[in-house]
LUMVEX-31325 format. One record per residue: x, y, z of N, C-alpha, C in turn; residue in three letters. Coordinates in steps of 0.001 Angstrom, whole numbers, padded with zeros to 6 digits, always signed. Example, Ala and Ser with C-alpha at 12.3 -4.5 7.8 and 13.67 -1.06 7.14 Angstrom:
<sites>
+013190-005690+007800+012300-004500+007800+013200-003300+007800ALA+012850-002250+007080+013670-001060+007140+012900+000030+007870SER
</sites>
This chain:
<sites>
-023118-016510-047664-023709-017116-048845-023971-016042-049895UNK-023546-015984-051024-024144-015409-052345-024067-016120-053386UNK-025919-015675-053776-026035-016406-055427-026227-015622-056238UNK-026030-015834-057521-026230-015255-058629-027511-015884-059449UNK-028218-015519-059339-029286-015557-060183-029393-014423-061960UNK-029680-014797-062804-030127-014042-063851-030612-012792-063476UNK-030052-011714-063753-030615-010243-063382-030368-009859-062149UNK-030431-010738-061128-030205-010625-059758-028915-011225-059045UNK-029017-010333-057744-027369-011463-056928-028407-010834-055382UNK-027961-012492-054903-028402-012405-053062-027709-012843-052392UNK-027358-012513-051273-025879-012119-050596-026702-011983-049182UNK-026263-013399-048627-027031-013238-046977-025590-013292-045738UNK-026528-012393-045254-025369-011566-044263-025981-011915-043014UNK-025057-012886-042421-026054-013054-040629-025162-011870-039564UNK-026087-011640-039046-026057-010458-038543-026445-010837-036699UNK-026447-010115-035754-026335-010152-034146-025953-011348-033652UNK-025448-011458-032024-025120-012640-031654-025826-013567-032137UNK-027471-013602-032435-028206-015136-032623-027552-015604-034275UNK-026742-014621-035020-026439-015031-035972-027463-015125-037137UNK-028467-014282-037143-029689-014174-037899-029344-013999-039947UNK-029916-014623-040652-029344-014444-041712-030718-013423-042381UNK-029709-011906-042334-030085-010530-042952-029882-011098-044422UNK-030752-010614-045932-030692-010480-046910-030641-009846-047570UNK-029882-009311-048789-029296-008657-049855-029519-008853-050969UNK-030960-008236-051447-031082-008867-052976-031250-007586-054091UNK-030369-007626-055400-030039-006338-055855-030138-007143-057516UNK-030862-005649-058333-030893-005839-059451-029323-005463-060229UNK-029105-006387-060835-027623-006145-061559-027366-005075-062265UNK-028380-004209-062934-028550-003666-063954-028379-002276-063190UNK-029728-002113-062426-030277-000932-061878-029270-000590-060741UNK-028581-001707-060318-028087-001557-058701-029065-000822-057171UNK-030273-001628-057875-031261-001016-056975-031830-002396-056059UNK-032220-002369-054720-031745-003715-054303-032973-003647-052705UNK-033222-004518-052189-034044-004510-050946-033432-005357-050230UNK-033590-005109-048649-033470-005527-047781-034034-006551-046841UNK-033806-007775-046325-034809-008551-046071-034349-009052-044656UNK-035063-008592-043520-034718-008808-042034-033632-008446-041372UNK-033303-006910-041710-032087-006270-041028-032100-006517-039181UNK-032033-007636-038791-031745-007383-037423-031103-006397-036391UNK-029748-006508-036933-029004-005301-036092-027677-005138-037022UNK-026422-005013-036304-025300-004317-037203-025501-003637-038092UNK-026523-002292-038278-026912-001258-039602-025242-001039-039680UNK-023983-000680-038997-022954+000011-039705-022674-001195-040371UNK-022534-002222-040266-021927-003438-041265-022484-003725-042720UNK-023947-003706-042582-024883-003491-043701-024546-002476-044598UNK-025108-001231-043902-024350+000012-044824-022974-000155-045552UNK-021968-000850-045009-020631-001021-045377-020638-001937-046538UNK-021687-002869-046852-021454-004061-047726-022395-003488-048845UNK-023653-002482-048512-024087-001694-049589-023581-000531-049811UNK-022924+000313-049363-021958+001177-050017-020900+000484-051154UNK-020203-001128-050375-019244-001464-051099-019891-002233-052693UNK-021464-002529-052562-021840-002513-053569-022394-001422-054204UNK-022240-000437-053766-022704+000577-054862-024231+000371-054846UNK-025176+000442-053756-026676-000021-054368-026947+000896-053509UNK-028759+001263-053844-029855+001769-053797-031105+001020-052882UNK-031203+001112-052010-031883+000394-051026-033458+000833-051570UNK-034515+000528-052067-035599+001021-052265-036626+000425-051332UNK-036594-000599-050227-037342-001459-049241-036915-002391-048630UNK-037624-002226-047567-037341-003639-046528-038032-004329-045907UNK-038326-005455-046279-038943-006485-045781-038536-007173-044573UNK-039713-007123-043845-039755-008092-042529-040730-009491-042602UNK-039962-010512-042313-040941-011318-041821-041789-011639-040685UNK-041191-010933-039740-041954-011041-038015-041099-009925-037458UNK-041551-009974-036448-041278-009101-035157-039915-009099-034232UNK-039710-010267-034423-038491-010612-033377-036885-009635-033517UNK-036976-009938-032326-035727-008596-032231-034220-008516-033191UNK-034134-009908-033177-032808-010202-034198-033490-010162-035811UNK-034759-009515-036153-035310-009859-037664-035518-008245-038286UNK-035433-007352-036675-035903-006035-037036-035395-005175-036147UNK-034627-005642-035029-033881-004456-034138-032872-003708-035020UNK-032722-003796-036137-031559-003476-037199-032860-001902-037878UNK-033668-001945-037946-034642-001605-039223-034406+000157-038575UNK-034745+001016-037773-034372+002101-037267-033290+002841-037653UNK-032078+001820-037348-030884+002415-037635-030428+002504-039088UNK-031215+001273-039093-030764+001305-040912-031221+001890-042185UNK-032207+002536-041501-033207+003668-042239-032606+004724-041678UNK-032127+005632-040881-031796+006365-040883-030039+006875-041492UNK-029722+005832-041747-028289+005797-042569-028667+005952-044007UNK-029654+005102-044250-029783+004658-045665-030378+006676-046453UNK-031177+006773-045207-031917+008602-045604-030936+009494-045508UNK-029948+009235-045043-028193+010216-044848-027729+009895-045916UNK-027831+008714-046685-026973+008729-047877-027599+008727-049065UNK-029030+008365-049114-029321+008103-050509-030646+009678-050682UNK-030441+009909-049136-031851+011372-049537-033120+011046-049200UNK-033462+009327-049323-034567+009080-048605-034360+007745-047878UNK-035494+007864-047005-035532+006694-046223-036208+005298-047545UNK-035829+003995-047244-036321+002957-047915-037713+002484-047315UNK-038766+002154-047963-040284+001428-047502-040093+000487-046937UNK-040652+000313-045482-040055-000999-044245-042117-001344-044896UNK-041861-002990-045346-043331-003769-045845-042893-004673-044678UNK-044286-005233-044449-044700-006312-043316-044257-006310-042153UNK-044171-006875-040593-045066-008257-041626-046752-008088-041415UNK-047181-009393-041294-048493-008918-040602-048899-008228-039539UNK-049825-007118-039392-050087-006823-038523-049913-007230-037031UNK-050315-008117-037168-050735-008698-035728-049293-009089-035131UNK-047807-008664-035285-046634-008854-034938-046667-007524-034489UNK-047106-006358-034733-046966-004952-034121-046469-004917-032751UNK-047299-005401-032076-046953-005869-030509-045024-006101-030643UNK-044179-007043-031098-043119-007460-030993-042110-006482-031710UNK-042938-005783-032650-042502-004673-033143-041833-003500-032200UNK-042859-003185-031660-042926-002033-030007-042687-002354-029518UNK-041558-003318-029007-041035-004069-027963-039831-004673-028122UNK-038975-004163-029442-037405-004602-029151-036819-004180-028202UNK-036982-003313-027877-036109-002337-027049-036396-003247-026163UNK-037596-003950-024928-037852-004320-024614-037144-005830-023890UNK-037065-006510-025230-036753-008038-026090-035330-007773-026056UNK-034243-007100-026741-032969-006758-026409-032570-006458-025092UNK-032717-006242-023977-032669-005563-022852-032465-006906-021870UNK-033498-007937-022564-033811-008969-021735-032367-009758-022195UNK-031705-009852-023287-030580-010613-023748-029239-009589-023373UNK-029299-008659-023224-028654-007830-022686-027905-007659-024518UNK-028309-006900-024900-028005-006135-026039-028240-004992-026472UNK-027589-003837-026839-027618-002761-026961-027446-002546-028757UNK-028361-001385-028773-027663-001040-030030-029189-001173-031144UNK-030200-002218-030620-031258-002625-031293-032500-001746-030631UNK-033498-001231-032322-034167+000021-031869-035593-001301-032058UNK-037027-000094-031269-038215-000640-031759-038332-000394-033200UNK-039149-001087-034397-039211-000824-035257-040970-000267-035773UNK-040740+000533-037004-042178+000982-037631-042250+000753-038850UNK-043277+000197-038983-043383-000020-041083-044416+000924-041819UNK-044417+001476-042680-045056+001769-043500-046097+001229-044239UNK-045787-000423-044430-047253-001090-044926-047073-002297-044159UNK-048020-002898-043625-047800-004210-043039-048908-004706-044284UNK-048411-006384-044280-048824-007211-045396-050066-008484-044987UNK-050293-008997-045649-051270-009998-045464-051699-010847-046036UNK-052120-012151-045980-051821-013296-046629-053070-013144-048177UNK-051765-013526-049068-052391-013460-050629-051866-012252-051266UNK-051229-011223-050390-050847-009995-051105-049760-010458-052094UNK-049379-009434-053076-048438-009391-053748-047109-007900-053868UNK-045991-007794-053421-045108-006952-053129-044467-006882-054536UNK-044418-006093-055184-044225-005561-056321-042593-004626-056147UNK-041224-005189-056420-040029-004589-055929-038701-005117-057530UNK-038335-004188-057289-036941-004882-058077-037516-005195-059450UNK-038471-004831-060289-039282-005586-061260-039608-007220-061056UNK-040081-007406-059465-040181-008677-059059-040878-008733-058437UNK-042113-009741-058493-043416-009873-057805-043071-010926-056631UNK-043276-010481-055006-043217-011701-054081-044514-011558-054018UNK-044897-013071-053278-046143-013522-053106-046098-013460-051411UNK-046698-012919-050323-047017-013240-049562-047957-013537-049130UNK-047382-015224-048005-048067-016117-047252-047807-016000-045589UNK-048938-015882-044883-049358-015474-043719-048921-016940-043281UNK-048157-017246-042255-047582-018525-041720-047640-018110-040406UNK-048777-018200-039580-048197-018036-037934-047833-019119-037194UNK-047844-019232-036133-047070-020181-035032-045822-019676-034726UNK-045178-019469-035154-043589-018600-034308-044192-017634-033720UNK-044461-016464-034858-044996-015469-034286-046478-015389-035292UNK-047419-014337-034152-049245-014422-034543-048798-013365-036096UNK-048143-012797-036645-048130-012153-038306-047059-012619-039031UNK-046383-013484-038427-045119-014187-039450-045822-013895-040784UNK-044845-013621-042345-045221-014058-043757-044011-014780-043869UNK-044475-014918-045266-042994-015514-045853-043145-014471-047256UNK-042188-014617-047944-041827-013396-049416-041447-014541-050138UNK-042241-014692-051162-042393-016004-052291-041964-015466-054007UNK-041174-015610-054206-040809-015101-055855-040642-016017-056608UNK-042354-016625-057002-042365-017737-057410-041779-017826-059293UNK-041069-016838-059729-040932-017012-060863-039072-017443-060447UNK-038353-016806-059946-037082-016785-059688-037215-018005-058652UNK-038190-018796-057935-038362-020415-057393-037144-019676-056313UNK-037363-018456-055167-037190-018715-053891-037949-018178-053176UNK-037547-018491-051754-038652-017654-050483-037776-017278-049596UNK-038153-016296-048798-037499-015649-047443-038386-016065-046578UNK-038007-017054-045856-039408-017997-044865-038818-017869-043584UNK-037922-016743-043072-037859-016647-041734-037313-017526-040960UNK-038503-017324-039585-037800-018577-038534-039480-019600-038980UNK-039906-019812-039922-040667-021008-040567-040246-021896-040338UNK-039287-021912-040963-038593-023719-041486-037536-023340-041817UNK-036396-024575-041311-035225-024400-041380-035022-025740-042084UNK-033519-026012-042198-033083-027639-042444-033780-028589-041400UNK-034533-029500-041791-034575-030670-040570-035850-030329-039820UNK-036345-029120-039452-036550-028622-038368-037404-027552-038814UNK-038422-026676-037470-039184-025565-037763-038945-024988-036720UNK-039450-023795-037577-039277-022727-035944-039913-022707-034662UNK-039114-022179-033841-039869-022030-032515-041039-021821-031832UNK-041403-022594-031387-042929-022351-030967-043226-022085-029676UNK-042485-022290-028373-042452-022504-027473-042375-020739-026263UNK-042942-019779-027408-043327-018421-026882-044828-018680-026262UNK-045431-017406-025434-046459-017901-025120-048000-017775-026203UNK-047062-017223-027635-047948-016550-028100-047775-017796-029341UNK-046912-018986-029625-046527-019821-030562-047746-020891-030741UNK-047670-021684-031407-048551-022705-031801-048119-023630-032926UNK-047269-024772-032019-046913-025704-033154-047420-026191-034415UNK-048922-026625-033563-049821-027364-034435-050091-026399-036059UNK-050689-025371-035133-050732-024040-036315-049435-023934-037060UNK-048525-023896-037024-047099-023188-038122-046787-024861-038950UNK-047263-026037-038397-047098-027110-038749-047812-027513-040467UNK-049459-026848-039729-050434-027040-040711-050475-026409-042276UNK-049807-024569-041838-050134-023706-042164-049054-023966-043378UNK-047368-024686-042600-046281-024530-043630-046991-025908-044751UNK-047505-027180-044447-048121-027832-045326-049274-027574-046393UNK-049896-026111-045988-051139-025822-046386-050534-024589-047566UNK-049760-024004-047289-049414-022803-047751-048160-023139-048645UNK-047149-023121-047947-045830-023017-048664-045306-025141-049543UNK-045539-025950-048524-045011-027092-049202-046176-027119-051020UNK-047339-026876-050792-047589-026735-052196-046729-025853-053647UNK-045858-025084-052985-045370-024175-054109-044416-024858-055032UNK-043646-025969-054565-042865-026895-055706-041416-027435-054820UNK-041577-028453-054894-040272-028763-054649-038833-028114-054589UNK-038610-027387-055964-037939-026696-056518-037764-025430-055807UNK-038371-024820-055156-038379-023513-054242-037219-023650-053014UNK-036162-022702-053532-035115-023087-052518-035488-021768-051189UNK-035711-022424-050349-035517-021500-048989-034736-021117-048223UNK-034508-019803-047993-033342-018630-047348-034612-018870-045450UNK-034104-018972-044980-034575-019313-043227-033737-017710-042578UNK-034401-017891-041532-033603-017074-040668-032190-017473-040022UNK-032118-018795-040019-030692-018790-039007-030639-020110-040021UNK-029126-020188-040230-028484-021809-041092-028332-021511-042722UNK-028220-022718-042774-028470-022824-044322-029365-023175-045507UNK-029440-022478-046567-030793-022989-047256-031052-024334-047123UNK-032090-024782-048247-032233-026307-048146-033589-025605-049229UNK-034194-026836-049562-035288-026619-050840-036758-027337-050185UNK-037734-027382-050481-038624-027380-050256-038718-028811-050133UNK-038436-029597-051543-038417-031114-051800-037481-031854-051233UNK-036858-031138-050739-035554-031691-049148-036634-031741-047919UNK-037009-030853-047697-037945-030515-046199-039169-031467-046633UNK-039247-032037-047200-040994-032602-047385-040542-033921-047329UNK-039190-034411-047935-038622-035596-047754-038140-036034-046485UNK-037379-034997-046075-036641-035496-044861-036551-034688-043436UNK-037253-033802-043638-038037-032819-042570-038932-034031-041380UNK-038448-034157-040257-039369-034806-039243-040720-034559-038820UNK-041094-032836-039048-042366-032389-039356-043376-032457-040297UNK-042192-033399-041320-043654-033283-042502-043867-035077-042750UNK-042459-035880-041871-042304-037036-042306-043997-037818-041339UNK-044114-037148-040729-044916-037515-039475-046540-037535-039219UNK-046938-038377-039827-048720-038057-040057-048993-037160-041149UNK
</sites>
């Protein structure tokens, strides 16, 4: 998938067997650009930002999970081989640290190689604002998948990077021992369905879909 937005282009790249959709969002001008849930394949990544000519200045995580951040290690250390420095790894919430320190872990169990533990530099928290690209995201603290899930809200450009949140049809997984339906149920009605219809959402795995799609025809929101 790539869109072109005014000033901007985003270019989602799914990435490890689960097929995770890694993001690519770059200022046209500057060719300066962030990263959003490098799972794994850093040489493939590197290859599609070399072939764009960009400047990695950060990377955003939404959670912990191994296909969202087993990528983040390797891909910082390529990105500091070529550009001179390493890029700022933001979020997610704290309280994902645990899943953080434990890819190595989490990969091992799927039998995959190649995916490192990851470390961030700032973890985020609900109401903050991430200041990147001359572009303000809004982050919203959404748990139930995982206990620090956010989402990255750029409510002027009307999209979000909402993870394994909400997908087409459907929400994310809850069924860890650490998940809570009820909670990621409440939290996506309380938090994110207020932001507008109009807010098209980038998910972790599939294809977008918009907010005023999911509120219509979403079985989670059709339902009490």
């Amino acid at each position: 998938m790539h869109l072109v937005y005014p000033d901007m282009q985003l270019q989602v790249l799914p990435v490890t067997p689960f097929r995770q959709n890694c993001s690519l969002l770059w200022d046209e001008h500057t060719r300066h650009a962030l990263v959003v849930d490098p799972g794994g394949d850093a040489d493939f990544l590197m290859e599609v930002i070399r072939q764009r000519g960009l400047t990695v200045d950060a990377i955003l995580l939404t959670h912990g999970h191994l296909d969202h951040a087993g990528g983040v290690a390797p891909l910082c250390r390529a990105l500091a081989a070529e550009q001179g420095s390493a890029p700022e790894v933001i979020g997610p919430d704290k309280r994902d640290e645990f899943l953080l320190s434990s890819i190595v872990e989490q990969a091992r169990h799927f039998g995959l190689p190649g995916l490192e533990n990851a470390t961030v530099d700032r973890y985020t928290q609900d109401g903050d604002r991430v200041e990147l690209l001359g572009r303000s995201f809004l982050v919203s603290h959404i748990p139930g998948h995982t206990p620090g899930h956010v989402v990255f809200v750029d409510e002027k450009a009307r999209f979000a990077f909402v993870g394994d949140t909400l997908f087409r049809g459907t929400i994310g997984r809850t069924d860890f021992p650490y998940g809570n339906g009820s909670l990621l149920i409440s939290q996506l009605k309380e938090k994110l369905l207020p932001l507008g219809d109009d807010i098209v959402i980038m998910p972790g795995h599939g294809g977008s879909t918009s907010l005023g799609e999911e509120r219509a025809n979403n079985q989670f929101f059709r339902a009490g």
